[in-house]
RODO-2510 file (C-alpha; in nm, 4 decimals, decimal comma):
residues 344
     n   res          X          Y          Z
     1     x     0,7103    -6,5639    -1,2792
     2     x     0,7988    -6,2581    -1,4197
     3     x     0,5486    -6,0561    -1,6541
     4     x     0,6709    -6,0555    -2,0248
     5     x     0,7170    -5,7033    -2,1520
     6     x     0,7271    -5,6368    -2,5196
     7     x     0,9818    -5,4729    -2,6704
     8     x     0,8298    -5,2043    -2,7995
     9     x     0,7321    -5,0900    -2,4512
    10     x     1,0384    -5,1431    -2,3755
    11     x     1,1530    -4,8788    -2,6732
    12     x     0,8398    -4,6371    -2,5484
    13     x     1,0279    -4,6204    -2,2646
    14     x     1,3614    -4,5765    -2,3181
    15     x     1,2346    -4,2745    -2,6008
    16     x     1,0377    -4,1040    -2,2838
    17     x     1,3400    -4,1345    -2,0642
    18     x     1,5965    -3,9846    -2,2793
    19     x     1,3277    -3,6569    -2,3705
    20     x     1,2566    -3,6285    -1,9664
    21     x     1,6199    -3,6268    -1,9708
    22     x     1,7295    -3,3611    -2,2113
    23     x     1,4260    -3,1449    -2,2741
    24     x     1,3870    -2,8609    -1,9958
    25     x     1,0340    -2,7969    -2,0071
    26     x     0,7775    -3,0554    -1,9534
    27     x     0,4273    -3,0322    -1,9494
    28     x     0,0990    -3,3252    -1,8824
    29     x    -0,1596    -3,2592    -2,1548
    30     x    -0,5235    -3,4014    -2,1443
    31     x    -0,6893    -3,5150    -2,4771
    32     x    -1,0082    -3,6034    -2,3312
    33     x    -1,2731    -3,5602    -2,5647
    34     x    -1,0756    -3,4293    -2,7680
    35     x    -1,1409    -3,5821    -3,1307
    36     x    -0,8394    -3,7419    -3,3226
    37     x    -0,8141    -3,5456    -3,6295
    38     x    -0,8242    -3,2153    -3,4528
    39     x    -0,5612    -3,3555    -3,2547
    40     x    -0,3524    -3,4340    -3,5638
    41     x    -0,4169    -3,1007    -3,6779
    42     x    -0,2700    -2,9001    -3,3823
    43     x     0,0151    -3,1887    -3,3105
    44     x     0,0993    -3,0560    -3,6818
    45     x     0,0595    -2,7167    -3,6805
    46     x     0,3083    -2,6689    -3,3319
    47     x     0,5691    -2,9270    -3,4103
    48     x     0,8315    -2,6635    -3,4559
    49     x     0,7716    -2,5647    -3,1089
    50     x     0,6253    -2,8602    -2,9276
    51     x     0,7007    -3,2124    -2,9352
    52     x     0,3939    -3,4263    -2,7878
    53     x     0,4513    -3,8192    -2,7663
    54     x     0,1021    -4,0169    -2,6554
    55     x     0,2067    -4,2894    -2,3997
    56     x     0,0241    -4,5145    -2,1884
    57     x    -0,0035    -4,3733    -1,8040
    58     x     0,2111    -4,6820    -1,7052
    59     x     0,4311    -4,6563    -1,9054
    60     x     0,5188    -4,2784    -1,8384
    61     x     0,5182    -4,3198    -1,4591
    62     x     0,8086    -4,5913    -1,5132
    63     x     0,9840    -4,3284    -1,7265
    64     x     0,9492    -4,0455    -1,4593
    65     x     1,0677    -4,3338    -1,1884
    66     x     1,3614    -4,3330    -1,3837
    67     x     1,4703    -3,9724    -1,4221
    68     x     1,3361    -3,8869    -1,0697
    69     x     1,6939    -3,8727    -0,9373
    70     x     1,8470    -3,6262    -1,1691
    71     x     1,4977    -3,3897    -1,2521
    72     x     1,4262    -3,2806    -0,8753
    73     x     1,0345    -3,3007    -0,8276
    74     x     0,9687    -3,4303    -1,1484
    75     x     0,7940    -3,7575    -1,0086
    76     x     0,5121    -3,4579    -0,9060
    77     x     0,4053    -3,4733    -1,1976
    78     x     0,2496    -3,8672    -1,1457
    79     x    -0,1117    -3,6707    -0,9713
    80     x    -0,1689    -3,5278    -1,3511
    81     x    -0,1728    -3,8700    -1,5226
    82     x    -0,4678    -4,0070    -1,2810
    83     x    -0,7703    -3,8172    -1,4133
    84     x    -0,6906    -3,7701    -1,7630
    85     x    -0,6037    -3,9528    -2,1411
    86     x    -0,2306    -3,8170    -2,1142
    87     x     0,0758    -3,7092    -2,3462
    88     x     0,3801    -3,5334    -2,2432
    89     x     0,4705    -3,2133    -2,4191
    90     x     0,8657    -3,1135    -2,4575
    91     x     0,9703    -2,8013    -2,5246
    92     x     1,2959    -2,5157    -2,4290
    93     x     0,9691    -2,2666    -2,4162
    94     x     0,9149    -2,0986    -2,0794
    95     x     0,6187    -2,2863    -1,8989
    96     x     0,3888    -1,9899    -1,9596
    97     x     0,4485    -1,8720    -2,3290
    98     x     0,3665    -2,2511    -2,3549
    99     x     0,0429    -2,2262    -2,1600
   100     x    -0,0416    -1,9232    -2,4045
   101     x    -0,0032    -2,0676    -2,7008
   102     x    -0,1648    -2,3815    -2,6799
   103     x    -0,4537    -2,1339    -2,5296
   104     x    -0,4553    -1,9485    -2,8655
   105     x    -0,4712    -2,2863    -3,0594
   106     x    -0,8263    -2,3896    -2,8956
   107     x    -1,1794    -2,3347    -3,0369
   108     x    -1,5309    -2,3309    -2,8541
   109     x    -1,7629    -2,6014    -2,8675
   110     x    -2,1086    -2,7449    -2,7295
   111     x    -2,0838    -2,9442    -2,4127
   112     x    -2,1559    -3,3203    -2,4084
   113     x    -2,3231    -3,5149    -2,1868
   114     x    -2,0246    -3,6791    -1,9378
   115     x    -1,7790    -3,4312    -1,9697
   116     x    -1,6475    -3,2175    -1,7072
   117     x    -1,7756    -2,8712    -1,6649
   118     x    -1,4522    -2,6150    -1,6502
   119     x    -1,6171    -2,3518    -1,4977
   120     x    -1,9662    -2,2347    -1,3265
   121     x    -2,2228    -2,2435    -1,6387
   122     x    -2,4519    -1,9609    -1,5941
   123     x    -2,7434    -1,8425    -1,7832
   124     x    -2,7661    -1,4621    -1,7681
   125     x    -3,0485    -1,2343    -1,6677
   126     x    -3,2298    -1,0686    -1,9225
   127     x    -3,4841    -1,1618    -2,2477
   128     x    -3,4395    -1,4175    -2,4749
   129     x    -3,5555    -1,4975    -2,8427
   130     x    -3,7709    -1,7461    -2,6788
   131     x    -4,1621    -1,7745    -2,7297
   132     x    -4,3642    -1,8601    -2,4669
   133     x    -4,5083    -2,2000    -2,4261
   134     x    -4,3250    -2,5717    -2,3109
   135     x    -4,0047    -2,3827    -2,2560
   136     x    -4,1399    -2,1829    -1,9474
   137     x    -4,1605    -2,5339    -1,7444
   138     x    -3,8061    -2,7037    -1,9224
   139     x    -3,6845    -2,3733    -1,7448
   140     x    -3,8587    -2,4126    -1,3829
   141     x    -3,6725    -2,7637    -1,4393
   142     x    -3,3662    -2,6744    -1,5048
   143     x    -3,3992    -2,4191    -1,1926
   144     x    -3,4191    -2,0790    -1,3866
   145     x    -3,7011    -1,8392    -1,2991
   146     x    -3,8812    -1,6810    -1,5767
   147     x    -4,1609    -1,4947    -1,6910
   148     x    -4,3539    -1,3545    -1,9658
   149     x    -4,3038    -0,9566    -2,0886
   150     x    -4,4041    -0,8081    -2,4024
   151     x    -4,4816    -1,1561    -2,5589
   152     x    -4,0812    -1,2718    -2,4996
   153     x    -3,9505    -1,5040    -2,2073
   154     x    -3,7467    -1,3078    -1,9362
   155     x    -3,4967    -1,4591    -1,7162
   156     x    -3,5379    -1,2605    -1,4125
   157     x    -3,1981    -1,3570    -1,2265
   158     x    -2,8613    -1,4986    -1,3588
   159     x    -2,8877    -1,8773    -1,2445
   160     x    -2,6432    -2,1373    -1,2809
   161     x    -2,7405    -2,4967    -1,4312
   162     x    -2,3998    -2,6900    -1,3928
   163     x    -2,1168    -2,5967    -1,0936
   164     x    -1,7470    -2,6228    -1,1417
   165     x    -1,6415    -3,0073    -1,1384
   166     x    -1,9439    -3,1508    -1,2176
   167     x    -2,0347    -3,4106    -1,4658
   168     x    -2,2977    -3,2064    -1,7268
   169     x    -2,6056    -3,4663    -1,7493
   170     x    -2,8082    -3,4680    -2,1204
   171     x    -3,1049    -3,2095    -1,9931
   172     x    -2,7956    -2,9520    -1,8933
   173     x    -2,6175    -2,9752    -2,2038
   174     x    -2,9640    -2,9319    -2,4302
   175     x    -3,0410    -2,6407    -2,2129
   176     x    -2,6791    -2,4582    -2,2797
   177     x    -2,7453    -2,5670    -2,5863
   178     x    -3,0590    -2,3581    -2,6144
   179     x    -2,8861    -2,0895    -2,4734
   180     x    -2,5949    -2,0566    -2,7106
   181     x    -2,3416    -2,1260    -2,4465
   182     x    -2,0563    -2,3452    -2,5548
   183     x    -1,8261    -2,3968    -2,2520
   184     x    -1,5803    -2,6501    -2,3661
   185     x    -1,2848    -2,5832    -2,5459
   186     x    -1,1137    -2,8216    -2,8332
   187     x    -0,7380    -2,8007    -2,7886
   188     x    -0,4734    -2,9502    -2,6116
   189     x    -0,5720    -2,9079    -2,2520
   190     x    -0,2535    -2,8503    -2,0429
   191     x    -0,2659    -2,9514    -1,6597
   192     x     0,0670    -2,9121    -1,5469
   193     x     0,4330    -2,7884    -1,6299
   194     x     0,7369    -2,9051    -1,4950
   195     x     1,0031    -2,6105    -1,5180
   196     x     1,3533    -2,5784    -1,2942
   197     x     1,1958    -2,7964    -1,0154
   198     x     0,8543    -2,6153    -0,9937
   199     x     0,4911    -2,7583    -1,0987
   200     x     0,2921    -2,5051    -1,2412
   201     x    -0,0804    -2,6754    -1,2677
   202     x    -0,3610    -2,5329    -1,5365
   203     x    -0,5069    -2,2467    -1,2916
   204     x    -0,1743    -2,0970    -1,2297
   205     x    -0,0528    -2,1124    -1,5940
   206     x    -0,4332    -1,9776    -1,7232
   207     x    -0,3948    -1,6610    -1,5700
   208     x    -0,3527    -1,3727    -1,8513
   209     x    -0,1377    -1,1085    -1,8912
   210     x    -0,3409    -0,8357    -1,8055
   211     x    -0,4382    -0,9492    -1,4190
   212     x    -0,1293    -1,0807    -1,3688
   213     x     0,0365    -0,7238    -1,4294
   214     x    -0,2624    -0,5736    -1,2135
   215     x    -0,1338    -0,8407    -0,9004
   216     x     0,2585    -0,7070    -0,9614
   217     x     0,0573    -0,3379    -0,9298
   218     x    -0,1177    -0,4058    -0,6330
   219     x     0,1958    -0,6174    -0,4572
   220     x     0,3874    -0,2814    -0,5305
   221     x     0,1223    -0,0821    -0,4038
   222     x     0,0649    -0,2792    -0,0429
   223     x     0,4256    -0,2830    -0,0263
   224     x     0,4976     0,0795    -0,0726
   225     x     0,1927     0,1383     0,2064
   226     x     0,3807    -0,0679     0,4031
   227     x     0,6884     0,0639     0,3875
   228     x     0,5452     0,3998     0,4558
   229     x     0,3031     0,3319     0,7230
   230     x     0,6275     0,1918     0,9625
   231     x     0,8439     0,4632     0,8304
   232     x     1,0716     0,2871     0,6249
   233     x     1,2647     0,4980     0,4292
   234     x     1,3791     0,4224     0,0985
   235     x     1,4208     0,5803    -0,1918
   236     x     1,0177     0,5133    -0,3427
   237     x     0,8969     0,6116     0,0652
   238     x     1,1641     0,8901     0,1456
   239     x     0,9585     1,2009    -0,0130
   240     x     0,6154     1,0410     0,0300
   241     x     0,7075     1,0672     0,4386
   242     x     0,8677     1,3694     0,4316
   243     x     0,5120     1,5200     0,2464
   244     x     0,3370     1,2873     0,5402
   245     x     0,5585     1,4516     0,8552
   246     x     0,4812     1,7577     0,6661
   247     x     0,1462     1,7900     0,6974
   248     x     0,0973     1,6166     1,0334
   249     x     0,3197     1,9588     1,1794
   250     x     0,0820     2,1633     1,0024
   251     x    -0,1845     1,9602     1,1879
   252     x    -0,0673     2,0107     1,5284
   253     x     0,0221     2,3644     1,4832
   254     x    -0,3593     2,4761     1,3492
   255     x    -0,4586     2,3274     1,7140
   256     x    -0,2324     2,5080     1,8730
   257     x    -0,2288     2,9001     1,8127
   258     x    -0,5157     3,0219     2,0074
   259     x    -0,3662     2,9099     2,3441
   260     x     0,0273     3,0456     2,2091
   261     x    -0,1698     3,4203     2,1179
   262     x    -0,3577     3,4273     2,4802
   263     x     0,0059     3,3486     2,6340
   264     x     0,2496     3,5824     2,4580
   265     x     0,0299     3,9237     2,3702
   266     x     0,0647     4,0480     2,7467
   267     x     0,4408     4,0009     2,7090
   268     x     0,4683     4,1836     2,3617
   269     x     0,2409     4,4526     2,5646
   270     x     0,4112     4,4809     2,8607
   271     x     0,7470     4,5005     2,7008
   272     x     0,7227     4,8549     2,5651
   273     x     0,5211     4,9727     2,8527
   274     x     0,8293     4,8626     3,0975
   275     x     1,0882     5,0410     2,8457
   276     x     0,8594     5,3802     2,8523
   277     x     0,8881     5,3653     3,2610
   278     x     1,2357     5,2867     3,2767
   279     x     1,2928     5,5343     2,9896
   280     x     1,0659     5,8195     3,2572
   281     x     1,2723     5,6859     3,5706
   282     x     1,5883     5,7875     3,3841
   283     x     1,4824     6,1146     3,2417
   284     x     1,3565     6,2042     3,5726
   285     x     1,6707     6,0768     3,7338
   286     x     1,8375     6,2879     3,5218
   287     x     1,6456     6,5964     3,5486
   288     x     1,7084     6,5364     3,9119
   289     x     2,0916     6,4966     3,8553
   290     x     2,0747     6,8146     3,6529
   291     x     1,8679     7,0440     3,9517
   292     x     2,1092     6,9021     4,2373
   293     x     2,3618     7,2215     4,1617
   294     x     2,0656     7,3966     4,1923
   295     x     1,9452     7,2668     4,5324
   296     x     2,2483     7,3423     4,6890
   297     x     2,2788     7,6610     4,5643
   298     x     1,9399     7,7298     4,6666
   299     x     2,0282     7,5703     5,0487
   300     x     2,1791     7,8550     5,1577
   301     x     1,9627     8,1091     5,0144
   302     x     1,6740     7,9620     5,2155
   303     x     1,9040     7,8783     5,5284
   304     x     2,0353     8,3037     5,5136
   305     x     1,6654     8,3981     5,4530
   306     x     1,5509     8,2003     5,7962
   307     x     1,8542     8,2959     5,9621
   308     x     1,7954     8,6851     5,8714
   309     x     1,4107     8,6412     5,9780
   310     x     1,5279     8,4772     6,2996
   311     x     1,7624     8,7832     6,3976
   312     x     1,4420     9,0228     6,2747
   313     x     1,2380     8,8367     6,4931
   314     x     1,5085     8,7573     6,7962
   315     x     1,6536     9,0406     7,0084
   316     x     2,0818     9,0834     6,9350
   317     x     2,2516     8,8227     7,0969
   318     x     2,5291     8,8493     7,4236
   319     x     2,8702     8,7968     7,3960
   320     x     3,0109     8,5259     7,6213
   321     x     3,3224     8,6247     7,8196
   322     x     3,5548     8,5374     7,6232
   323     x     3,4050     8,7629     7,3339
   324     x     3,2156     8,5352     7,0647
   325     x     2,8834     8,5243     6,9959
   326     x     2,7021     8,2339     6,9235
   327     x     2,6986     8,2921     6,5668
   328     x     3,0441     8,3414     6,5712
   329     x     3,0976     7,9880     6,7469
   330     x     2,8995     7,8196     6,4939
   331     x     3,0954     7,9978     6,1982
   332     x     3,3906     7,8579     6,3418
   333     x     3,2512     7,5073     6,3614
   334     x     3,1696     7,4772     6,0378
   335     x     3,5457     7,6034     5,9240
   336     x     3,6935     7,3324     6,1258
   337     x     3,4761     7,0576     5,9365
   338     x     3,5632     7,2037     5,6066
   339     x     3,9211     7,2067     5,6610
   340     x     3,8923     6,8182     5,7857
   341     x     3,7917     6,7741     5,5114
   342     x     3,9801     6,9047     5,2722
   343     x     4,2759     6,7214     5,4967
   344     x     4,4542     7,0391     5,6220
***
């Protein structure tokens, strides 16, 4: 037997199926505690943007079921519907200018017992307005250590009373109370956002503008040191490793002139001292080229001067037979080698 299914599910559906369907953006939204009129009053005040439609969670997993074939990934978005009072948003808005604006649309308020906490609730160190008495030991409960200066209650360290995740109890949520602290926001709590295929979920779509430009910074930063410490050159790295070989020559050179001076002073030394003695071998080459007329004019001199002395000292020499003298012979000797050779 078959279960009966009215028509106006039926309708629900078919209306969820043809906005899944047409509408590009698509977002989960939680209205957990979130009261009714307030709802009415933000439903109202985005409708030009936003289109939210309240369904049962049945009824908009059969619609996603249904689409599933031509919106790649969209039946994803079936692990947002389990923990939460769901409606689906529709908008042509990109994923996160929707995320911001429903952010800017939300108010603080106390927490209640039950709920949820979003973050880590902390109490922070310091004095409070508090006057000494019962509160001292609701604090010890709680886990907070105090103490008593100047007539005021002190909280020595920051502690925390509820975690992320965890259900608040009634004692937590009078003690934030106590403290001022109002951790839960009224608005219309986004969990995820379908977009061109991709699920963007709360903590990904909560970050703001400012760190998310400081991550592109420091991406582009480790990149660029990257890039530079396994010299890549590009046009961002090309002059910052040019300035890096730079300085690493400088580097190695101011290690290296001490030894360089030791090795090449003797040679800038010696090199003049070698050009004076080859400039004195010359000159006195030279000089010795110029007295060699002089010599052999001289040769004789001396050689008449001994021979003169030798015929002081010596008695007159004999003619031989034939009628020459030694001297004579000698004379005659030394005519026959000059005309040999002068070739005659």
């Amino acid at each position: 037997m078959k279960a009966h299914v009215s028509d106006k599910k039926k309708k629900k559906v078919t209306e969820l199926v043809k906005d899944l369907q047409s509408e590009p953006i698509i977002g989960i939204i939680d209205l957990t505690s979130l009261p009714s009129a307030q709802f009415q009053k933000i439903k109202h005040k985005l409708r030009k943007d936003f289109k939210v439609v309240v369904a049962k969670k049945s009824l908009i997993k059969i619609a996603i079921e249904k689409v599933k074939d031509s919106k790649k990934g969209i039946e994803k978005l079936d692990a947002y519907l389990e923990n939460a009072m769901p409606a689906i948003l529709f908008t042509k808005q990109d994923a996160f200018k929707v995320a911001k604006s429903l952010s800017k649309n939300k108010s603080s308020t106390a927490a209640k017992p039950g709920q949820i906490a979003p973050k880590d609730l902390n109490v922070p160190e310091g004095p409070t307005a508090f006057a000494p008495g019962p509160i001292i030991g609701e604090l010890g409960a709680a886990g907070i250590k105090a103490s008593i200066e100047n007539g005021k209650v002190i909280i020595k360290e920051e502690s925390t009373i509820v975690k992320k995740g965890e259900e608040i109890t009634q004692s937590q949520a009078d003690m934030l109370a106590k403290f001022g602290i109002e951790p839960m926001e009224i608005g219309l709590n986004i969990t995820a956002i379908y977009q061109d295929g991709n699920i963007f979920d709360s903590e990904v779509l909560s970050i703001d503008d400012a760190e998310y430009l400081n991550r592109i910074k420091l991406a582009a930063t480790e990149a660029l040191n990257l890039a530079v410490f396994v010299v890549y050159p590009t046009k961002e790295t090309v002059e910052i490793l040019l300035q890096k070989a730079e300085r690493e020559k400088l580097s190695i050179e101011s290690k290296l002139p001490a030894e360089e001076t030791l090795k090449e002073e003797p040679k800038t030394e010696e090199q003049p001292v070698e050009q004076k003695t080859e400039d004195k071998v010359e000159e006195k080459s030279t000089q010795d080229s110029d007295k060699e007329p002089e010599v052999k004019d001289e040769a004789p001199k001396t050689q008449g001067k001994e021979e003169d002395q030798k015929s002081e000292e010596k008695p007159l020499e004999t003619k031989d037979q034939s009628g020459y003298s030694e001297d004579s012979a000698k004379k005659a000797e030394q005519l026959l080698d000059q005309l040999k050779q002068d070739n005659i």
